[in-house]
N, C-alpha and C positions, 0 to 999 in steps of 0.2 A: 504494500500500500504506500507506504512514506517511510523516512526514517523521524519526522515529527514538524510541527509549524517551524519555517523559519523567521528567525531573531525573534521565537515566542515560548522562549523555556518554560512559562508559566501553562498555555497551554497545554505543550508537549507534554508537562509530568502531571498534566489533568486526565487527557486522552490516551495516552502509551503508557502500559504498563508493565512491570517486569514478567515476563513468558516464565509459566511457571515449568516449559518441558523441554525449552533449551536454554542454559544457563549463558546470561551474559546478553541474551534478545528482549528484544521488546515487542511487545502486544498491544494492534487500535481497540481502547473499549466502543464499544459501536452502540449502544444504548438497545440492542436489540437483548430481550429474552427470550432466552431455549432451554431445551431439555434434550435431557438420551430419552430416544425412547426404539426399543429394539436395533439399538446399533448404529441409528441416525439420529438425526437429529431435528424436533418438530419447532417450528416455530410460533410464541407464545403471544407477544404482542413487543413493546415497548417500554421501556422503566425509565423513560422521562417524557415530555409532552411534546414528543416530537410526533409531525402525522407529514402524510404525503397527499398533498390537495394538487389535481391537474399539473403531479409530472413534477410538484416544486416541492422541497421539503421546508418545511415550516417547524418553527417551536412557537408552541400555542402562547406561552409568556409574553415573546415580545408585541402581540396584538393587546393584549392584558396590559403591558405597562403604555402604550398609546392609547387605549380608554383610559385607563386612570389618569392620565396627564389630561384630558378634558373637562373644564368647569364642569360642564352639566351631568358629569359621573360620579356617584358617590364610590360605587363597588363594581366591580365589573370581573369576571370570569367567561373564559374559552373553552371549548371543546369541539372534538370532531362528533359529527354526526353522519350515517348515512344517508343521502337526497333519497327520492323516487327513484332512481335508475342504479341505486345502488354502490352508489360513490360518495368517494369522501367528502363532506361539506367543514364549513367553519360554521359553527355557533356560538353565537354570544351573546350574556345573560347583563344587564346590567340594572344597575337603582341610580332613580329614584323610578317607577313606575312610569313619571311623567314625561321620562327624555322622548326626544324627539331622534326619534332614530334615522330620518333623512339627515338631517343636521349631523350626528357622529358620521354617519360613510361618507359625507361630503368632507368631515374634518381629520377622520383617517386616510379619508386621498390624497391628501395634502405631502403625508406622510411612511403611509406606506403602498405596496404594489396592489394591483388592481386581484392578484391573487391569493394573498392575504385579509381582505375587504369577508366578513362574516356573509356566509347568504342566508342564517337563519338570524333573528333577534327575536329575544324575548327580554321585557322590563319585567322587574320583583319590586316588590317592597323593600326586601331586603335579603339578601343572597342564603342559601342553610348554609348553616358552618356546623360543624363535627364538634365533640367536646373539648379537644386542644384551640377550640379557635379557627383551623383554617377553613375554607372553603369547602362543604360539602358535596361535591363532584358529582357522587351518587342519586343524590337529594335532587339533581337541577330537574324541572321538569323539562321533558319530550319538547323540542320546538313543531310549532306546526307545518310539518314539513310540504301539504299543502299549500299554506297562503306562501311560501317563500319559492314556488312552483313558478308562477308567473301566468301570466297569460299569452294567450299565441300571438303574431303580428305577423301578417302576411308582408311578404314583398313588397315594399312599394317602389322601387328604382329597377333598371335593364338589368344592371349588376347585382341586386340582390336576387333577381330571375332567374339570373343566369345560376348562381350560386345555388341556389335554393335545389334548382333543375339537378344541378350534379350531385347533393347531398342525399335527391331521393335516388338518381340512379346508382349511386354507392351502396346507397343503404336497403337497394332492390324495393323501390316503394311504387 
């Protein structure tokens, strides 16, 4: 893979770790979990909030700490969801009930990529948290993965015609 980030030692001894099966190597932690299981190996999910939205890998934090830098957030929490088609989506829960959620995606464009941008929203009152305090994950309701479906718009230009025309002969329609 690497021998580790350059001019970034701090990294490097975050991400590589000493290989525990040849002395003197080092090993990428990849944030992925596995297990043996008859002889291979199965894979579990993820041990930090890392998810893969359209091809781009994302950690769900730094969409979390761009709502919280907005007045109109009091709390605000990320997750993946699956859409209708079964693909990964961004969801984001935030407080006070009353934000105006045009206003945030206008104000996270500002700032981050059009691929990061949440396509589900839901407002709480106030977000669950767990008995330590943090954020209860578990707890967030189901976004309505309907209303964040959209509605259809047909063509209206030669080139969206055109496009439109190729996308059903691909997709045998």
């Amino acid at each position: 893979l690497a021998r580790g980030y350059l001019n970034r030692e701090d990294e490097t001894a975050k991400r590589f770790v000493a290989d525990p099966f040849v002395v003197g190597e080092r090993m990428y932690r990849t944030g992925d979990l596995v297990k043996w299981v008859n002889g291979g190996i199965e894979y579990i999910g993820r041990i930090d909030q890392q998810v893969k939205v359209r091809g781009y890998r994302i950690e769900l934090s730094e969409i979390e700490v761009q709502l919280a830098q907005l007045s109109e957030v009091q709390d605000a929490a990320v997750t993946a969801v699956k859409d209708k088609g079964g693909n990964t989506a961004i969801a984001a829960y935030v407080t006070p009930e009353s934000a105006d959620i045009e206003a945030l995606k206008s104000a996270l464009k500002e700032t981050l990529p059009d691929y990061m941008i949440p396509a589900f929203w839901v407002t709480l009152s106030e977000l669950p948290v767990t008995a330590n305090g943090k954020v209860d994950r578990k707890a967030l309701p189901e976004p309505d993965i309907e209303a964040g479906s959209g509605e259809y718009k047909a063509p209206t230009t030669d080139m969206e015609e055109l496009l439109a025309g190729i996308w059903q002969d691909v997709l045998g329609m």
